[in-house]
C-alpha positions as CSV (number, residue, x, y, z in Angstrom):
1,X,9.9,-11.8,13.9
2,X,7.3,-14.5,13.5
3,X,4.0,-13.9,11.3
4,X,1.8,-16.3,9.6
5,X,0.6,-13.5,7.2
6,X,0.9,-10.2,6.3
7,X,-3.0,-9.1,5.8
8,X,-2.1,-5.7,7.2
9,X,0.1,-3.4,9.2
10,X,-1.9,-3.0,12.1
11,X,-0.7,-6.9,12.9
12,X,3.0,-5.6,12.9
13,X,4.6,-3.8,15.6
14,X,6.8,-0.9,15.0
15,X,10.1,-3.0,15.6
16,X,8.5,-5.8,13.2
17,X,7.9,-2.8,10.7
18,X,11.2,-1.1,11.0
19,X,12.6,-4.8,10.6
20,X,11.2,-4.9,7.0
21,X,12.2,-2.0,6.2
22,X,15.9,-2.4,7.2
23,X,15.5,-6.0,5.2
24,X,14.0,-3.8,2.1
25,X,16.9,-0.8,2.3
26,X,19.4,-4.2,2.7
27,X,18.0,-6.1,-0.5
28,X,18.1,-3.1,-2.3
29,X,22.1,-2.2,-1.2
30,X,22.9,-6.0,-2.4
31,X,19.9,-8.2,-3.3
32,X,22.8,-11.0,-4.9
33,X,23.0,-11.9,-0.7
34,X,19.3,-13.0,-0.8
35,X,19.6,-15.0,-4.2
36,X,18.1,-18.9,-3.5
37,X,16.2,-17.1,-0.3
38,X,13.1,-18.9,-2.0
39,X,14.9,-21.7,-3.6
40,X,12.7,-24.8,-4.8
41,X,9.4,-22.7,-3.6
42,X,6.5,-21.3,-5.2
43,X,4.1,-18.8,-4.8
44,X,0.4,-18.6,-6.3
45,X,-0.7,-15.1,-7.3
46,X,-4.6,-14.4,-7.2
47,X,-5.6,-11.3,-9.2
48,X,-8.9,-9.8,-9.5
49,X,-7.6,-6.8,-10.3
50,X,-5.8,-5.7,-13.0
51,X,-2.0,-4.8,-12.3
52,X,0.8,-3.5,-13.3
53,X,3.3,-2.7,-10.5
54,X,2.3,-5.4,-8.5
55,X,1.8,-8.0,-10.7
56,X,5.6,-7.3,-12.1
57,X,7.1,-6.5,-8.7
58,X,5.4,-9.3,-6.9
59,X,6.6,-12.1,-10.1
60,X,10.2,-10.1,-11.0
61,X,10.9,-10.1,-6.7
62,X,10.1,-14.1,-6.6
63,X,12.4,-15.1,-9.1
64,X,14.9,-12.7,-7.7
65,X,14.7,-14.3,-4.6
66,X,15.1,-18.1,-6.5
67,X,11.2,-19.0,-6.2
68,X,8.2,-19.1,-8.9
69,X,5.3,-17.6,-9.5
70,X,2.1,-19.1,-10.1
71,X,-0.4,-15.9,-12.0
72,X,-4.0,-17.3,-11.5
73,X,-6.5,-14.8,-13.2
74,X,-10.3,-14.1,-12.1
75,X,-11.3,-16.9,-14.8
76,X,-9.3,-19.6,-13.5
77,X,-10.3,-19.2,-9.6
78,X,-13.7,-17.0,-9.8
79,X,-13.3,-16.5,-5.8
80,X,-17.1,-16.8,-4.1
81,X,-18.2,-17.8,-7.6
82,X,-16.5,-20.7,-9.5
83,X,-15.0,-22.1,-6.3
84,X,-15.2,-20.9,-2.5
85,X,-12.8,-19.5,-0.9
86,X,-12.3,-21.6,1.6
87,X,-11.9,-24.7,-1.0
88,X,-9.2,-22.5,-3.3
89,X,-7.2,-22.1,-0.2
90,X,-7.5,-25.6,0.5
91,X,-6.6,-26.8,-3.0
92,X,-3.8,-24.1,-2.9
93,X,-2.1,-24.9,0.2
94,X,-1.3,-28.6,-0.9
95,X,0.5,-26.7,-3.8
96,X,2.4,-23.8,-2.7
97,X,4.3,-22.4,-0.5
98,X,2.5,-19.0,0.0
99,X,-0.3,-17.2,-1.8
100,X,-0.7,-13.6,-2.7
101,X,-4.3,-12.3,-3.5
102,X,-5.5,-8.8,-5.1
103,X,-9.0,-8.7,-4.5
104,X,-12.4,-6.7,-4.3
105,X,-13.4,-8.2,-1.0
106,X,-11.1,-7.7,2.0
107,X,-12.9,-10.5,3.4
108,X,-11.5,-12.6,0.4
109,X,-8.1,-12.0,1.6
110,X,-8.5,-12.9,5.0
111,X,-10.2,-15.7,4.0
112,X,-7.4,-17.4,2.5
113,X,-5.7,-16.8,5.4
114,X,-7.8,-18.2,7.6
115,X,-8.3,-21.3,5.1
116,X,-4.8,-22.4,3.7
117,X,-1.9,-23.1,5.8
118,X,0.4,-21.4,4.1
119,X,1.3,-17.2,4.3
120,X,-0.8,-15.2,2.8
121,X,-0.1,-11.7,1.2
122,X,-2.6,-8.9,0.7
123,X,-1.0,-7.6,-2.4
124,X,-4.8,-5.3,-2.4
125,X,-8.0,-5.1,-0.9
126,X,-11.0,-2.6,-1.1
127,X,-10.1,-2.2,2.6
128,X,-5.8,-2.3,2.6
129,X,-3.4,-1.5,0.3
130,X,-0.3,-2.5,2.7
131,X,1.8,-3.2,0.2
132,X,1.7,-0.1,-1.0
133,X,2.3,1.6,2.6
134,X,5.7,-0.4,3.2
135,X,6.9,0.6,-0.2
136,X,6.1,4.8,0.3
137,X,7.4,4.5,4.1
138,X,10.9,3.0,3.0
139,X,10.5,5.9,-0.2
140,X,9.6,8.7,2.6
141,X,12.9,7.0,4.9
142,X,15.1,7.4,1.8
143,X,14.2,10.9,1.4
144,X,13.5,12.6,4.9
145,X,15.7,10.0,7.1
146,X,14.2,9.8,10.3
147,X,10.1,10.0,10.5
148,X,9.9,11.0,13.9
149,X,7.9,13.7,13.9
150,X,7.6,14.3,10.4
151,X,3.5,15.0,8.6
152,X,2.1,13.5,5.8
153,X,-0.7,14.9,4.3
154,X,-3.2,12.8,2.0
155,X,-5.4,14.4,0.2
156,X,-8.5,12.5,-1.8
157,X,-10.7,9.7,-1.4
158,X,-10.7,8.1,2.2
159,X,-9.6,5.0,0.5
160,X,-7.5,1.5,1.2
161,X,-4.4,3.5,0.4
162,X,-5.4,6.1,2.7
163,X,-6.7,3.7,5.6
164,X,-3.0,1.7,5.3
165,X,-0.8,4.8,5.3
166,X,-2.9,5.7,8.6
167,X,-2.4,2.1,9.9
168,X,1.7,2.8,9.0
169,X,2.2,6.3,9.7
170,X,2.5,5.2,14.0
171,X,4.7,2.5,13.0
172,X,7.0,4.4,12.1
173,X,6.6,7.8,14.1
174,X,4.7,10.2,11.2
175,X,2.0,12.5,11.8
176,X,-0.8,11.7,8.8
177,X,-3.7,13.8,8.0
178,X,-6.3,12.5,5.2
179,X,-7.8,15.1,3.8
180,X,-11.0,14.7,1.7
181,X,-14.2,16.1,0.2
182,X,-17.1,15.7,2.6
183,X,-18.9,12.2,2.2
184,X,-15.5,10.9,1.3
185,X,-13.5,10.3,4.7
186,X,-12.0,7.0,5.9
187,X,-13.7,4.1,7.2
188,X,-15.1,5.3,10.8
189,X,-13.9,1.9,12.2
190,X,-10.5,2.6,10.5
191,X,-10.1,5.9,11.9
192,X,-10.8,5.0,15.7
193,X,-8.6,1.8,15.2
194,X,-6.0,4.3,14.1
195,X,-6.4,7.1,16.5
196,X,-6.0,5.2,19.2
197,X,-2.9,3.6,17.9
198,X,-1.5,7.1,16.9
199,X,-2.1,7.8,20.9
200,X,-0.2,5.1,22.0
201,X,2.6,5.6,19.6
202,X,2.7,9.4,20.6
203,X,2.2,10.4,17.0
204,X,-1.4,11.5,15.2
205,X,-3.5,10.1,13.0
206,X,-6.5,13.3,11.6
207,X,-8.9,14.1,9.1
208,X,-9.9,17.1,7.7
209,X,-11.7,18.4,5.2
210,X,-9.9,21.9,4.3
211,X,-6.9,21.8,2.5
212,X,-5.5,24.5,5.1
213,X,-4.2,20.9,6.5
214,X,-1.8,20.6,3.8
215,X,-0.3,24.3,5.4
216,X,3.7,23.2,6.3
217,X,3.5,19.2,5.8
218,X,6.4,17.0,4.9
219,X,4.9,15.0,1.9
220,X,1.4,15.5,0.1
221,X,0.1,12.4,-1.5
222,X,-3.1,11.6,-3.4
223,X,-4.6,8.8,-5.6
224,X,-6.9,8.7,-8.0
225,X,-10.4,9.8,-7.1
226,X,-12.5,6.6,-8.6
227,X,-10.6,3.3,-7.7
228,X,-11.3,-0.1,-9.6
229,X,-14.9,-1.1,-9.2
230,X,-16.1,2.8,-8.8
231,X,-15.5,3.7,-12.5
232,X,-19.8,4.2,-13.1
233,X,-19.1,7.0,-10.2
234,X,-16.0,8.4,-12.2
235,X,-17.4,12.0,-13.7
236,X,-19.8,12.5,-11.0
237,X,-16.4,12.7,-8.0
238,X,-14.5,14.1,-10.9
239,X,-16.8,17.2,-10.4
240,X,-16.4,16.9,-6.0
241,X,-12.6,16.3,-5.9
242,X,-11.7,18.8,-8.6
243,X,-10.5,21.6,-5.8
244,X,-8.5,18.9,-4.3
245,X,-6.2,18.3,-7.2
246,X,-2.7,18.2,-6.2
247,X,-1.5,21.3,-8.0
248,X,1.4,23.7,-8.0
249,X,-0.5,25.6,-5.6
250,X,-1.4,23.7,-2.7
251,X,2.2,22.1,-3.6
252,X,3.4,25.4,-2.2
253,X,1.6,25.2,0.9
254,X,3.8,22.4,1.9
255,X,7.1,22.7,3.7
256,X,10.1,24.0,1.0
257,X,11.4,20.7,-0.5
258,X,7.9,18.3,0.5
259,X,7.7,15.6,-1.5
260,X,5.1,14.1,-3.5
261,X,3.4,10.7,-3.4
262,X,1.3,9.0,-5.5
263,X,0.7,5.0,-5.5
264,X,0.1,4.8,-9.3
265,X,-1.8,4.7,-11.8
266,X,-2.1,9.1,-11.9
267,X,-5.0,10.3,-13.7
268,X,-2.7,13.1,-15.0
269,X,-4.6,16.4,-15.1
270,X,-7.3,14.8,-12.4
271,X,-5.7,14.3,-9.0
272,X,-2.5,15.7,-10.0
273,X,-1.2,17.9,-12.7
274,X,1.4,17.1,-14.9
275,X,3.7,19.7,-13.5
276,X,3.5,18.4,-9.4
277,X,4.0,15.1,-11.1
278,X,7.0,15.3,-12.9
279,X,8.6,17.9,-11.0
280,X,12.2,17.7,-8.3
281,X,9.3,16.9,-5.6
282,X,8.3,13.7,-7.1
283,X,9.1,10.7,-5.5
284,X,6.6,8.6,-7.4
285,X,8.6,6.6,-9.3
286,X,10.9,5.6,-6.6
287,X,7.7,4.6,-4.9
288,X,6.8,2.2,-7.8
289,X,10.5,1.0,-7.3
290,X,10.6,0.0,-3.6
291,X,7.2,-2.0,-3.8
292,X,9.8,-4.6,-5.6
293,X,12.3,-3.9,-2.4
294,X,9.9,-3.9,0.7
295,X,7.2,-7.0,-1.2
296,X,10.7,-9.3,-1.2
297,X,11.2,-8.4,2.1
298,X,7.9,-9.4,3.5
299,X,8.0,-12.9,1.3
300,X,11.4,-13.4,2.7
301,X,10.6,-13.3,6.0
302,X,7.2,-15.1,6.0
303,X,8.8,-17.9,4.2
């Protein structure tokens, strides 16, 4: 397994995917074997955004693996503004070993890549979330064992969690349906790029806009209904999303013993109430967990 970066899944194949994930589960059994894996290397971390899992996952999985972290805020790069992005990658790159950026602008992110000569990690995008994806795929392996076959339902905003979970779910052999309010669906170019990779993987890739979709699925997942950058839209989809809050309900309409997925942070009593949240079905915190497991094993095997 040879990559450059890891920008998003739809670059991986299946084996390349399972591969991670194996690495991930093995880290996880007995993460001492990987200690010095980054030994006398370091790693900038670009952050638009504010962060909590990834920032910690991303800095705490580095130093696990013997490397450093670099944490380079929106006022010391300013990328399009201050600096371009072509220069910061160039300044980077005679620096570091690797770079991970959580930005607005996909195009930011594949920038860098395209710029610096050294891997670069979407750790976020307004487009991808893949980092995310990895960690609730090894989450949804730990709790259902094999994916073949299995559904995922999302239900919310056709968002960059949403588009990644669709770029994921024919890596690994998972249905996924993303269901959402009208106005609110995927990318369109997402969703052919997707479909047509479902085809070939001989699983499915849908969207929908009635919840009847959630009607015998494996896991439900949602996320909040205004991301970062979308918080002057905030009461205004609180108002369209409210019938699609993830409820005891539609819970029910799920398979007995479905799961429940959320990338974090929850909105509690928004997207999902209190009671789906914290309930036996929850898997969210175990999600929050493997984004340290499945984010070492991607730096481990790019560097």
């Amino acid at each position: 397994m040879r990559h450059e970066d890891f920008i998003s899944l739809a670059d991986w194949t299946a084996g390349e995917v399972d591969g991670l994930l194996s690495l991930a589960t093995a880290m996880k059994k007995d993460g001492a074997k990987f200690r010095g894996a980054l030994a006398g290397k370091s790693l900038a971390l670009i952050f638009e955004k504010p962060s909590l899992r990834t920032r910690t996952t991303f800095e705490v999985g580095i130093y696990r693996l013997g490397g450093q972290s670099i944490y380079l805020s929106p006022a010391e790069v300013g990328l399009g503004k201050r600096e371009s992005v072509a220069d910061v990658a160039r300044n980077l790159e005679r620096w570091v070993h690797g770079i991970v950026a959580r930005t607005f602008a996909h195009a930011s992110v594949t920038g860098l890549a395209k710029w610096a000569k050294v891997p670069v990690v979407n750790a976020l995008s307004d487009l991808l979330h893949p980092c995310q994806a990895l960690a609730d795929f090894l989450t949804l392996r730990e709790h259902l064992g094999d994916l073949r076959g299995k559904r995922l339902c999302y239900v919310g905003d056709g968002n960059n969690v949403a588009h990644s979970l669709m770029e994921a779910g024919p890596k690994v052999g998972m249905d996924v349906t993303v269901v959402h309010p009208e106005g609110f669906a995927p990318s369109a170019e997402m969703l052919a790029a997707t479909r047509a990779a479902a085809k070939a993987a001989g699983t499915k890739v849908e969207v929908a806009t009635s919840l009847d979709a959630v009607n015998g699925t494996d896991a439900v997942y949602t996320d909040v209904w205004a991301s970062m950058g979308q918080e002057s839209e905030a009461e205004e989809r609180k108002r369209i999303f409210a019938p699609y809050q993830v409820n005891a309900a539609l819970m029910k309409r799920a398979r007995p013993g479905a799961l429940f997925l959320h990338c974090l942070p929850a909105h509690r009593g928004d997207e999902v109430t209190d009671e789906v949240a914290d309930s036996p079905a929850s898997v969210i915190f175990d999600e929050a967990e493997n984004r340290l497991w499945t984010q070492m094993a991607v730096l481990h095997t790019l560097l």
